[in-house]
VOPAGU-2260 file (C-alpha; in pm, 1 decimal, decimal comma):
REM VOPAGU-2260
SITE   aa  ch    i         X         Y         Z
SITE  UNK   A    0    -357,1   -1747,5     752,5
SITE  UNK   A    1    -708,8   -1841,3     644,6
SITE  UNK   A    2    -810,0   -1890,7     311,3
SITE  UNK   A    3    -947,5   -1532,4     221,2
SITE  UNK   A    4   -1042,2   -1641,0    -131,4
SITE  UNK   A    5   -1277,3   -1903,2      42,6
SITE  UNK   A    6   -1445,0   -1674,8     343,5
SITE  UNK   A    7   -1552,9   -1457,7     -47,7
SITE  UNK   A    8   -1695,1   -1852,9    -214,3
SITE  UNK   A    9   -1871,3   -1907,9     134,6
SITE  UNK   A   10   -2032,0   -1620,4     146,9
SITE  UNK   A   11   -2312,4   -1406,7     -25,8
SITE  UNK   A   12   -2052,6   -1425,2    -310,5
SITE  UNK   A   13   -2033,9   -1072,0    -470,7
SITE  UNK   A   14   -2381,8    -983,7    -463,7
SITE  UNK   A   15   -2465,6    -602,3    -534,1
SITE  UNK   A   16   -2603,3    -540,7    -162,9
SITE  UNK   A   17   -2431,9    -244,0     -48,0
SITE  UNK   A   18   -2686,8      65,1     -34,6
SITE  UNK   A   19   -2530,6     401,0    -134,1
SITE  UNK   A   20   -2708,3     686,8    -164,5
SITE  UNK   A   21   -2554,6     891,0    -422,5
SITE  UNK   A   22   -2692,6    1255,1    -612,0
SITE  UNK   A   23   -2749,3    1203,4    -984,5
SITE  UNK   A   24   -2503,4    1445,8   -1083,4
SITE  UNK   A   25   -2177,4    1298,0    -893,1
SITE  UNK   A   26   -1935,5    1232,9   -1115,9
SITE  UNK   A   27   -1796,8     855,7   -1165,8
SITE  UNK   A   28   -1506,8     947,6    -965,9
SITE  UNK   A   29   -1735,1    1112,3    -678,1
SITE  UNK   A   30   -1973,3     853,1    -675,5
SITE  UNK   A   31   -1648,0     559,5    -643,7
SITE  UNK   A   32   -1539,2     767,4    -373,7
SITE  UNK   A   33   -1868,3     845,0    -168,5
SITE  UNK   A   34   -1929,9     419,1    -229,5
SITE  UNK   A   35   -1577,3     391,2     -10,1
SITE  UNK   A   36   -1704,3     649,0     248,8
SITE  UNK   A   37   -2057,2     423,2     283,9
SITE  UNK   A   38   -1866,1      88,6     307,0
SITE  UNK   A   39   -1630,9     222,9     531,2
SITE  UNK   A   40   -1874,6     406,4     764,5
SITE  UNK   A   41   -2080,4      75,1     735,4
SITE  UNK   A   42   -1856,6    -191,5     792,8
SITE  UNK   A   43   -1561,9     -12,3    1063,1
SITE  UNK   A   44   -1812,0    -121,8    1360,7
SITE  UNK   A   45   -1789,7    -494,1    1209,9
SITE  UNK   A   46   -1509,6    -557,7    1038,9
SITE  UNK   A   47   -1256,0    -345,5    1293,7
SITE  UNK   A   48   -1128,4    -135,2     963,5
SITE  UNK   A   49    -966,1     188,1     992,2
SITE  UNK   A   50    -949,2     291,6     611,7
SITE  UNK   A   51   -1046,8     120,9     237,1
SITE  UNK   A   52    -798,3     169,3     -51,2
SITE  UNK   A   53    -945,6     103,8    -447,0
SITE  UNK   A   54    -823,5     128,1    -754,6
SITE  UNK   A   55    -998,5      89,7   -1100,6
SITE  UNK   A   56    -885,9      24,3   -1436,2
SITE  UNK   A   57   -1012,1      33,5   -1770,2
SITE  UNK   A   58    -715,9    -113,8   -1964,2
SITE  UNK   A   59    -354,4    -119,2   -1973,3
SITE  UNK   A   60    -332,2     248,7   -2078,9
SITE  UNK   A   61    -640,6     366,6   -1834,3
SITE  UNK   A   62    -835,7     571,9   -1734,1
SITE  UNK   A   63    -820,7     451,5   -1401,0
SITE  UNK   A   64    -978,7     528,0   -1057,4
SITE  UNK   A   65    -781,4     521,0    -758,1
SITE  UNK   A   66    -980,8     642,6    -454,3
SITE  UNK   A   67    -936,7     603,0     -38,0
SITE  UNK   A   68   -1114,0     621,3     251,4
SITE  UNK   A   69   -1014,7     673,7     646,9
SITE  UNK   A   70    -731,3     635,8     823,6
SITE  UNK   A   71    -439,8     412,2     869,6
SITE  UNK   A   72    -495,3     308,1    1212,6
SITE  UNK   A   73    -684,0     353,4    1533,6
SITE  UNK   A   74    -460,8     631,0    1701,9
SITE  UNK   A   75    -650,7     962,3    1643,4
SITE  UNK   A   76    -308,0    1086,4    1507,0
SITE  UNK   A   77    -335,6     864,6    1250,0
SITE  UNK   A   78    -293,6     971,0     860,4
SITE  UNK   A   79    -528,2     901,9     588,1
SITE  UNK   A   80    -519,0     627,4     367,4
SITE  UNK   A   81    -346,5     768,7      51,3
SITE  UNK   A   82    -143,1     670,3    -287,5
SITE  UNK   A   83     167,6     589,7     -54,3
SITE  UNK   A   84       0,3     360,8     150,7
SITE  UNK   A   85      73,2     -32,4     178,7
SITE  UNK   A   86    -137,4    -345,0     200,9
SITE  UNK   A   87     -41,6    -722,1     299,4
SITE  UNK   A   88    -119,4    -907,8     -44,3
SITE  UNK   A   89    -165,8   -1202,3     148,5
SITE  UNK   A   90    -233,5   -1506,9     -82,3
SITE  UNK   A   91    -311,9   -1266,5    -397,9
SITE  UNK   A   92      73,8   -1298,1    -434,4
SITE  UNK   A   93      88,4   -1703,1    -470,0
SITE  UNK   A   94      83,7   -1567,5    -808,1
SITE  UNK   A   95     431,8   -1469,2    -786,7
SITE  UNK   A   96     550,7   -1854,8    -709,1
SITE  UNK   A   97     357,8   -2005,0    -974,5
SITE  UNK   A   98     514,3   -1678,4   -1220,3
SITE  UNK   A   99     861,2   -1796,6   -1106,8
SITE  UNK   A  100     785,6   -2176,0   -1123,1
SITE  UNK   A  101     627,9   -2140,2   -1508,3
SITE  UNK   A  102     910,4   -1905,6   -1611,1
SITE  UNK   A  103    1172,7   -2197,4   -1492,2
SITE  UNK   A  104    1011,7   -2387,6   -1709,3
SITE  UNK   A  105     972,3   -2231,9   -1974,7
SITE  UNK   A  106    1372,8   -2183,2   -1917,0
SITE  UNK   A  107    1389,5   -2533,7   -1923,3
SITE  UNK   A  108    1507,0   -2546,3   -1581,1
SITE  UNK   A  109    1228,0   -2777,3   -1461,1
SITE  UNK   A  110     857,4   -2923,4   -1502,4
SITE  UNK   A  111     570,9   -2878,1   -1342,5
SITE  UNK   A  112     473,9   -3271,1   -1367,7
SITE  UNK   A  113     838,8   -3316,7   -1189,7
SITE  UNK   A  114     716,4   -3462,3    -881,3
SITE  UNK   A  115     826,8   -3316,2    -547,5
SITE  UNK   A  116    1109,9   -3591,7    -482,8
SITE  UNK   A  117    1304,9   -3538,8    -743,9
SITE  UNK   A  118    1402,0   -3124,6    -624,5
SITE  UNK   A  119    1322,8   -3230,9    -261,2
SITE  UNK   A  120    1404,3   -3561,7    -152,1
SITE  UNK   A  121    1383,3   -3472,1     217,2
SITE  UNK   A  122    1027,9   -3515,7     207,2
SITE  UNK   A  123     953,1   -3918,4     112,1
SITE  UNK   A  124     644,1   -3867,5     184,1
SITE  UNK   A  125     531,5   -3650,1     -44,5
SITE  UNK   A  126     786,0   -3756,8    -325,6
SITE  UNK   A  127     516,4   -3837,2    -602,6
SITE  UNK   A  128     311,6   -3494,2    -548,9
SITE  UNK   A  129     400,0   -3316,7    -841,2
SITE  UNK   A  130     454,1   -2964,5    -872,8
SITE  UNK   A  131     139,8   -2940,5   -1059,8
SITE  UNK   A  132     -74,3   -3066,9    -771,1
SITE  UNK   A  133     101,3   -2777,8    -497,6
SITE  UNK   A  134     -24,6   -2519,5    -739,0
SITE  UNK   A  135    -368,3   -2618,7    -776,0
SITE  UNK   A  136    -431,6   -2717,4    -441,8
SITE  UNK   A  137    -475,3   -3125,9    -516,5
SITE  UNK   A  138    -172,4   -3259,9    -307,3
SITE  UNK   A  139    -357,6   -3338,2      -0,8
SITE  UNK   A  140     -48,8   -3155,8     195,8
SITE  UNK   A  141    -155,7   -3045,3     519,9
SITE  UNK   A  142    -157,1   -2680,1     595,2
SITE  UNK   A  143      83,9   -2560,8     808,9
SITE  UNK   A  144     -48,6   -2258,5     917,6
SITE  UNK   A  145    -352,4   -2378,2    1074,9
SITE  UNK   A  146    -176,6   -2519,1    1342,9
SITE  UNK   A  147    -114,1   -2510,8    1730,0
SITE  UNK   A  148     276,7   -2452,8    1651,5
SITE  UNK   A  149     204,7   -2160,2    1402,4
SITE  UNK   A  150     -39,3   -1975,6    1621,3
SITE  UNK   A  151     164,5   -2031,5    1932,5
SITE  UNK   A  152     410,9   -1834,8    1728,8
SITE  UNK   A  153     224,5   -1584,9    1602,6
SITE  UNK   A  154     129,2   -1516,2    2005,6
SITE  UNK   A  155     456,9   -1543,7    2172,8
SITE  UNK   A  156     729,4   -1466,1    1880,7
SITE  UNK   A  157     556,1   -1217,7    1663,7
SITE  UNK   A  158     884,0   -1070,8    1502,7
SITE  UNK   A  159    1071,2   -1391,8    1436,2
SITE  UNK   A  160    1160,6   -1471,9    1115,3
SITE  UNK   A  161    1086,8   -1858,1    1006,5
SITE  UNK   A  162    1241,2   -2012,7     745,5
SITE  UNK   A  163    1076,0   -2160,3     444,0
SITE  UNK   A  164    1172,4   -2571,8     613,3
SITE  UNK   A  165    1076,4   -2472,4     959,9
SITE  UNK   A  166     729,6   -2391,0     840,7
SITE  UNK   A  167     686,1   -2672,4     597,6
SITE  UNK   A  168     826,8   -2913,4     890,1
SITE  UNK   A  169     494,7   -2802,4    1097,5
SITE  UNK   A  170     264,8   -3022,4     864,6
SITE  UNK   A  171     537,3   -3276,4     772,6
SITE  UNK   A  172     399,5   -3650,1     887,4
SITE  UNK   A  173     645,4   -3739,2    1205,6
SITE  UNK   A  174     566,1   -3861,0    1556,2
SITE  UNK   A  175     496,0   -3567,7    1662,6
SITE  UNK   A  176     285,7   -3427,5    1412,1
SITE  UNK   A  177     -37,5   -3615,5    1225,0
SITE  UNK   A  178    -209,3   -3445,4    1056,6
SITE  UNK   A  179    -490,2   -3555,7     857,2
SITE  UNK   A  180    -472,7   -3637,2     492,2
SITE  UNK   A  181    -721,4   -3518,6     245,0
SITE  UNK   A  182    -820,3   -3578,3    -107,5
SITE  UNK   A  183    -907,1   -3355,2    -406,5
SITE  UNK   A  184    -927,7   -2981,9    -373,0
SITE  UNK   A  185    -790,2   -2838,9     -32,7
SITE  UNK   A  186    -647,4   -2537,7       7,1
SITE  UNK   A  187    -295,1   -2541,4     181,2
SITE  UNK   A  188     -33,4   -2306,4     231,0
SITE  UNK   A  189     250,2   -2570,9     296,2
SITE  UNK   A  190     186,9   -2637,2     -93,9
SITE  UNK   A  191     364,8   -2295,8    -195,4
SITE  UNK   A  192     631,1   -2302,6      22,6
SITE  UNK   A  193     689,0   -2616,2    -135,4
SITE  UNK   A  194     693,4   -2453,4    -480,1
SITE  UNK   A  195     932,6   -2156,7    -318,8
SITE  UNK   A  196    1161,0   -2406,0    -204,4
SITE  UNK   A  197    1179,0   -2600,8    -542,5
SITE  UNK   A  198    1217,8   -2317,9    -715,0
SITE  UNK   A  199    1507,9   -2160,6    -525,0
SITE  UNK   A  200    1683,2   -2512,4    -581,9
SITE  UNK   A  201    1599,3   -2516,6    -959,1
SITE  UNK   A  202    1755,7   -2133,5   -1010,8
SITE  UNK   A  203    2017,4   -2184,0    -789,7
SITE  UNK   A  204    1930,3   -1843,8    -616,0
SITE  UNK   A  205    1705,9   -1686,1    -294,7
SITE  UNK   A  206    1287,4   -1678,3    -373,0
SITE  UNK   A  207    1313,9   -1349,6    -263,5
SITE  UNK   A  208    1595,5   -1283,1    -545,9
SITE  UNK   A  209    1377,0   -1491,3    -785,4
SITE  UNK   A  210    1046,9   -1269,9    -719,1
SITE  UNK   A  211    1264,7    -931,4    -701,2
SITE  UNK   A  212    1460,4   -1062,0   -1086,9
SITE  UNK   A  213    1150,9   -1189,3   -1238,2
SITE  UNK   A  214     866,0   -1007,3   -1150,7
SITE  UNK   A  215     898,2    -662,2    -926,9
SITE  UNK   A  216    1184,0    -507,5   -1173,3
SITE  UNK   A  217    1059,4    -609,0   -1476,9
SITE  UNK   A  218     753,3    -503,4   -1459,7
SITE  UNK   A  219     759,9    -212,6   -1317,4
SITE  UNK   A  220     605,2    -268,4    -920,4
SITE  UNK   A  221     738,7     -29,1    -780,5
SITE  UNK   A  222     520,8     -41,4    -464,8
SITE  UNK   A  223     569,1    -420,9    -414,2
SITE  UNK   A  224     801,8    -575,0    -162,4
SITE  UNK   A  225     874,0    -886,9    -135,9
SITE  UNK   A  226    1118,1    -980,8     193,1
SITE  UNK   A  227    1225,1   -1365,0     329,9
SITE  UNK   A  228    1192,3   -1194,4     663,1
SITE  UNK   A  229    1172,2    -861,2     832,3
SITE  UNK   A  230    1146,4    -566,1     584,1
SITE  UNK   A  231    1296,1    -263,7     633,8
SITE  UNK   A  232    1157,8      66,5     801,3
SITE  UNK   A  233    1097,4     232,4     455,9
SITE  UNK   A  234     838,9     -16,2     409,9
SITE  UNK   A  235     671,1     -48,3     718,9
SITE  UNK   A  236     676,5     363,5     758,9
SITE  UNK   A  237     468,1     294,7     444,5
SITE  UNK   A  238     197,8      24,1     542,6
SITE  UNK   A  239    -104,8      58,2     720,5
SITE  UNK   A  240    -125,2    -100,6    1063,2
SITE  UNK   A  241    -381,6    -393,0    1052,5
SITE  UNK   A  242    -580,0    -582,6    1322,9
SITE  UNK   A  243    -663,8    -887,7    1410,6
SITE  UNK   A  244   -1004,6    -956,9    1490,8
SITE  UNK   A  245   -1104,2   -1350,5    1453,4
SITE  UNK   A  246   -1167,8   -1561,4    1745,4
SITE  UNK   A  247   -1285,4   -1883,7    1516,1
SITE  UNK   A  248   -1048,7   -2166,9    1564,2
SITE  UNK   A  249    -790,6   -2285,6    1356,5
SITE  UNK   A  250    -896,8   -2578,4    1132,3
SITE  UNK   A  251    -633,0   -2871,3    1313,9
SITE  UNK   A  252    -867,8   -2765,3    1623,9
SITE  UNK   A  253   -1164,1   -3052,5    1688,5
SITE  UNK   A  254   -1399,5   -2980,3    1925,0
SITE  UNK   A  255   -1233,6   -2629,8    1994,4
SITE  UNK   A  256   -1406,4   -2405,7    2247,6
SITE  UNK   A  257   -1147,2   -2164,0    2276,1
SITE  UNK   A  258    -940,0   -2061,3    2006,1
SITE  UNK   A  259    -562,8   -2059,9    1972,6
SITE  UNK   A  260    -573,4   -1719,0    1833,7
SITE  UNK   A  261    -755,3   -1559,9    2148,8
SITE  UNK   A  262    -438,3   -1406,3    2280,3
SITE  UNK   A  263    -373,4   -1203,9    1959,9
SITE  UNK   A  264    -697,5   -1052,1    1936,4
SITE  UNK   A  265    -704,4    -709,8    1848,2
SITE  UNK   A  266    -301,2    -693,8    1811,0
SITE  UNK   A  267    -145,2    -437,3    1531,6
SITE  UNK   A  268       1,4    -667,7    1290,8
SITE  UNK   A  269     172,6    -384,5    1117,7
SITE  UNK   A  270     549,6    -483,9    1282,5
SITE  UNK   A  271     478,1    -830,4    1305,4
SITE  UNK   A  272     745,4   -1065,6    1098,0
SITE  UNK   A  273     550,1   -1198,9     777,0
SITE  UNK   A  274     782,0   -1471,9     745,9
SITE  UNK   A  275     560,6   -1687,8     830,2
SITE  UNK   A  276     355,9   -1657,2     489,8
SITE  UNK   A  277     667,3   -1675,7     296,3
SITE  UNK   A  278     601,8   -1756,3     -47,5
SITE  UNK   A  279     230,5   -1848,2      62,5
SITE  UNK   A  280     201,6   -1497,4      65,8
SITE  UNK   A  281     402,3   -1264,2     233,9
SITE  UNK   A  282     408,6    -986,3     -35,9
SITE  UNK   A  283     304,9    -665,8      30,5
SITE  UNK   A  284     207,9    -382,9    -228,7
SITE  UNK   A  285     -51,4    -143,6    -309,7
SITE  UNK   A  286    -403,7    -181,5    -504,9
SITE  UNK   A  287    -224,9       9,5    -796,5
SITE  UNK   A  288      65,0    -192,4    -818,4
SITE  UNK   A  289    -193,7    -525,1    -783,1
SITE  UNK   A  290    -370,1    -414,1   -1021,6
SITE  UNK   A  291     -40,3    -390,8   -1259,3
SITE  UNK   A  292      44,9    -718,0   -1201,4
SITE  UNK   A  293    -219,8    -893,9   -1241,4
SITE  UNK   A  294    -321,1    -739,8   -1583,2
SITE  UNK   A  295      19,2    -853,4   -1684,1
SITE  UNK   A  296     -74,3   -1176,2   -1590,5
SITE  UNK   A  297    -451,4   -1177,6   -1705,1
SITE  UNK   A  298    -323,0   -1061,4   -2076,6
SITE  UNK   A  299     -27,8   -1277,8   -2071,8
SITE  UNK   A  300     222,8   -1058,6   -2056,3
SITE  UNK   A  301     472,4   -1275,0   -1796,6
SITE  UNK   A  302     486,1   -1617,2   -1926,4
SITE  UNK   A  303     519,4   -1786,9   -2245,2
SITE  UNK   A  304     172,5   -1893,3   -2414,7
SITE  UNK   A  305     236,8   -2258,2   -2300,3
SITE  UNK   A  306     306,5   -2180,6   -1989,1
SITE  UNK   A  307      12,8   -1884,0   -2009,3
SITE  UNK   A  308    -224,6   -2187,8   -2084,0
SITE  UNK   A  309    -117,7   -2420,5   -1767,0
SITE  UNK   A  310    -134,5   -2121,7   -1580,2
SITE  UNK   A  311    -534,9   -2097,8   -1643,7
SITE  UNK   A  312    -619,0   -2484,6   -1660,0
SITE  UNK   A  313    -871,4   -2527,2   -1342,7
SITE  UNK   A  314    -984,1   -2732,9   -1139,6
SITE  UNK   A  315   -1294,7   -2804,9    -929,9
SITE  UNK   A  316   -1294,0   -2678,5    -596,6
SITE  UNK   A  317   -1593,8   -2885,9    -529,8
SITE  UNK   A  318   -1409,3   -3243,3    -654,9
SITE  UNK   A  319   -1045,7   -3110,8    -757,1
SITE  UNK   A  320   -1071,2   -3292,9   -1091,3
SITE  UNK   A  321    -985,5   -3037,0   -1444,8
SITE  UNK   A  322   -1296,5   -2890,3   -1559,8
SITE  UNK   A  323   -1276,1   -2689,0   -1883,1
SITE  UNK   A  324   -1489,3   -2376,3   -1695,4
SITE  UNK   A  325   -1737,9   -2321,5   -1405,8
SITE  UNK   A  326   -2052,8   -2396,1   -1445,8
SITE  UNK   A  327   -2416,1   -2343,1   -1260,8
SITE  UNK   A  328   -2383,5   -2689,7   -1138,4
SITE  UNK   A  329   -1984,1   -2633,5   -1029,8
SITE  UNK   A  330   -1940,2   -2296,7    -983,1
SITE  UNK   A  331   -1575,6   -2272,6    -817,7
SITE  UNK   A  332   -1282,9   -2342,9    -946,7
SITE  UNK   A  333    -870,0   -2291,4    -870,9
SITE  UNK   A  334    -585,1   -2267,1   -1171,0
SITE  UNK   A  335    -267,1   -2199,1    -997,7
SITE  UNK   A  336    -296,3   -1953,6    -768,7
SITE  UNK   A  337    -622,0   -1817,7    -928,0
SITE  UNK   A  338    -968,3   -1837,1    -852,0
SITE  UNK   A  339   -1236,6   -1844,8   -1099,2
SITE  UNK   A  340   -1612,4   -1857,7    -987,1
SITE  UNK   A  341   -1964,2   -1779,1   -1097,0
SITE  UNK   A  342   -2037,2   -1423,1    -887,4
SITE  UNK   A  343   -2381,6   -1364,4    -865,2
SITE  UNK   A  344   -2481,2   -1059,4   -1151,9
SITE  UNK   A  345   -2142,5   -1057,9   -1262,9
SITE  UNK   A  346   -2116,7   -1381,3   -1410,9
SITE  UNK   A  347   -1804,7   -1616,0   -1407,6
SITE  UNK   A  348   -1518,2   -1379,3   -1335,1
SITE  UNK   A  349   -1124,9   -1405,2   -1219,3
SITE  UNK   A  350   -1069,5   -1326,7    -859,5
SITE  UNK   A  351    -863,2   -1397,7    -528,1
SITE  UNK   A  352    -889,5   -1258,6    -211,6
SITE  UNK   A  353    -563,6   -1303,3       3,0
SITE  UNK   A  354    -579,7   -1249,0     374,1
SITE  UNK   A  355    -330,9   -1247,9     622,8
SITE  UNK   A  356    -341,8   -1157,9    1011,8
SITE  UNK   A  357    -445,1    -789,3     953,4
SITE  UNK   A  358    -498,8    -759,9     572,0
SITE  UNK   A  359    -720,4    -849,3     330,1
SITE  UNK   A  360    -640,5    -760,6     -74,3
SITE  UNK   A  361    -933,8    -849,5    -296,0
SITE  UNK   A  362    -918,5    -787,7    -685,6
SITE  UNK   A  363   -1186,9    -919,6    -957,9
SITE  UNK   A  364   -1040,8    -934,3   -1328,3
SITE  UNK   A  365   -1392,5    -894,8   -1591,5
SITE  UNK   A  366   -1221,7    -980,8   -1860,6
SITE  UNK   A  367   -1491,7    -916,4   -2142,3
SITE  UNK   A  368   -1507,6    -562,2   -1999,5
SITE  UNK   A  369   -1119,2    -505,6   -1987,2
SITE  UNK   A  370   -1186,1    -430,2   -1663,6
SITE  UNK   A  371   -1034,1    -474,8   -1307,3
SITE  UNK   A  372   -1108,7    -423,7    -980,0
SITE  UNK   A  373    -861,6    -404,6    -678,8
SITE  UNK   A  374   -1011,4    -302,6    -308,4
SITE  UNK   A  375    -736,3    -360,6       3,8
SITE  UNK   A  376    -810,8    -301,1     385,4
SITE  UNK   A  377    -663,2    -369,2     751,5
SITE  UNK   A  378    -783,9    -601,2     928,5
SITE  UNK   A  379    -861,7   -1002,1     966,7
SITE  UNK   A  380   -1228,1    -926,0    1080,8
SITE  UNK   A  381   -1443,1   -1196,3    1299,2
SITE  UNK   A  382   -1578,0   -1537,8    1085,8
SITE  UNK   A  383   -1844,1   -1443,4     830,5
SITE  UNK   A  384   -1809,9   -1129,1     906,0
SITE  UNK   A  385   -1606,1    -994,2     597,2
SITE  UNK   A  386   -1810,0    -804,1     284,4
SITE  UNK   A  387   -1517,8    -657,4     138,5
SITE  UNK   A  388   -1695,3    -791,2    -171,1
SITE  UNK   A  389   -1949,5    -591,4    -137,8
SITE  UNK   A  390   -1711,6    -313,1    -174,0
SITE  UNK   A  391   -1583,1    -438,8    -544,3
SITE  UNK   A  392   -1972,2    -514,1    -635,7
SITE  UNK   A  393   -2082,8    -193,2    -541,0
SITE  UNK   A  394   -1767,9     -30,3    -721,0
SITE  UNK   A  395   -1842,3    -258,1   -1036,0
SITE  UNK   A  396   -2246,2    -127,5   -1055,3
SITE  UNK   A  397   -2084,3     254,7   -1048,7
SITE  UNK   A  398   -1899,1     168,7   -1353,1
SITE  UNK   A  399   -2136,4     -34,7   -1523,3
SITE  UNK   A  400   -2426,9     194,2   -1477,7
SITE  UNK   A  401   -2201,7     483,9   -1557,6
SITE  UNK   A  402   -2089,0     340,7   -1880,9
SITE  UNK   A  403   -2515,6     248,0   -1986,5
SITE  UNK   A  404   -2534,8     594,7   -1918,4
């Protein structure tokens, strides 16, 4: 799984660039829609999408915009993209570990200064990371899914179902595997299947019972799933089929001229096991229910305000030291499981965009404007190639220019 939220940083950012030609009169609604139809028609040749789900809100209580655009998959049978339609969260739902972790805490079931050896002493190594440091990215852990053994897997065992110590055991230091250390901010999703495993030891009950208790029923997601391993046909019947497109190597590949990943390109992820995310993010919902969630968590609606507070404290992307906010001079920076960063026209905004073999899920919270913005779509496109951004900034000047108006 790349880092989605980093192919939007590395970018153009979210830069209003997408040219849609729209008639005055169009209503807001028309005008969101006929924006999809543009991107879509724009970016399919690129990108290798099918079809564009959005959804809009103006507060807990709406209005709200939901809008689609083309079709599920490639097979001319294919149905539209509709309300009943699923997307791979991808890393968007690391928000449900660090939920789970801050409510145990504020159970007093745990801490996140604990450090990782006291919940799991299996891993010496690591023993003084504290739970803290998974969250926001400043372990130094290696990332597991960047390398030979996890896209080996991906090509030759597509529906197995890992478990959460098989993948973590991929970037664990041992004879066989080395993996280079690193310092400050870096992005790795070994760190929340860390925090999955702690927290199933600290509960004393499955990470998929703890997201399913805590978060789906309570609040009311009822187009959320989160499954340990395979889901069930209900589900899948339900999700788009998604393609992936990247030939750029994995990032434990020096001097690559040939990717690991070559022999799934262009494979339909759609019945693929996404066990392999796990609690890095191996959620999958729909822009309506993402957008539900994460205004819970935005208003602070899930955790206590203690908690709510730890939850936003970032740090620098750029150094991986605490920074009270982003600034001109460091404009990106990671709470746990959030991104924050300075985008473009928009100024410094909430965001994450989580991407996983053949989904992307993209949302930017503007919280002076009480406003959020959630675009999904199927595929992992080539390197650089991705301006599902574009999509949100283009949605965002709709509603801003129809709300001057």
């Amino acid at each position: 799984m790349k880092n989605g939220m980093l192919s939007v940083l590395l970018g153009a950012g979210i830069a209003l660039a997408a040219n849609v030609s729209l008639a005055a009169e169009s209503t807001q609604v028309e005008k969101v829609q006929a924006a999809l139809t543009a991107w879509l028609a724009a970016r399919a040749p690129i990108e290798e999408v099918t079809g564009i789900a959005a959804y809009i809100s103006f507060g807990d209580a709406g209005p709200a915009i939901e809008a689609f655009a083309g079709k599920v998959g490639r097979d001319p049978g294919a149905g539209p993209v509709g309300q009943d339609t699923l997307y791979q969260m991808g890393s968007t739902s690391k928000s449900f570990v660090v939920a789970v972790i801050l409510k145990l805490e504020a159970a007093g079931k745990l801490s996140i200064d604990d450090p990782l050896g006291k919940w799991l002493p299996e891993y010496p190594a690591w023993k003084d990371v504290t739970i803290r440091r998974l969250l926001n990215m400043t372990s130094g852990i290696p990332n597991y899914s960047e390398t030979e053994w996890m896209s080996r897997a991906w090509a030759d065992q597509p529906k197995r179902d890992f478990t959460m110590k098989e993948l973590v055991a991929a970037a664990y230091p041992s004879t066989t595997s080395r993996l280079p250390k690193n310092s400050g901010y870096f992005y790795s999703n070994t760190n929340y299947v860390l925090a999955g495993e702690i927290a199933e030891k600290a509960a004393g009950k499955s990470y998929r019972d703890l997201v399913h208790d805590l978060i789906i029923e309570p609040h009311g997601l009822y187009s959320t799933f989160y499954e340990a391993g395979t889901y069930p046909e209900s589900v899948i019947n339900r999700l788009s089929h998604g393609y992936f497109e990247n030939q750029a190597c994995a990032d434990y590949q020096p001097g690559c001229k040939e990717s690991w990943n070559l022999s799934i390109m262009g494979r339909d992820m759609r019945e693929a096991s996404t066990s392999w995310a796990q609690a890095a993010g191996g959620a999958i919902s729909s822009a309506r229910d993402v957008d539900r969630w994460m205004r819970a968590v935005f208003h602070g609606k899930v955790v206590p305000p203690k908690q709510q507070q730890e939850w936003m404290q970032l740090v620098s992307m750029k150094t991986g030291e605490p920074i009270a906010a982003v600034s001109a001079d460091d404009p990106a920076g990671f709470s746990l499981g959030l991104g924050n960063r300075i985008l473009g026209p928009m100024g410094a905004q909430w965001f994450y965009q989580g991407e996983t073999l053949g989904y992307r899920t993209l949302y930017v919270w503007i919280a002076a404007e009480d406003l959020m913005i959630t675009v999904q779509t199927n595929s992992q496109p080539p390197e650089g190639t991705s301006r599902l951004n574009e999509a949100v900034a283009t949605l965002y000047q709709i509603v801003k220019t129809s709300k001057a108006d």
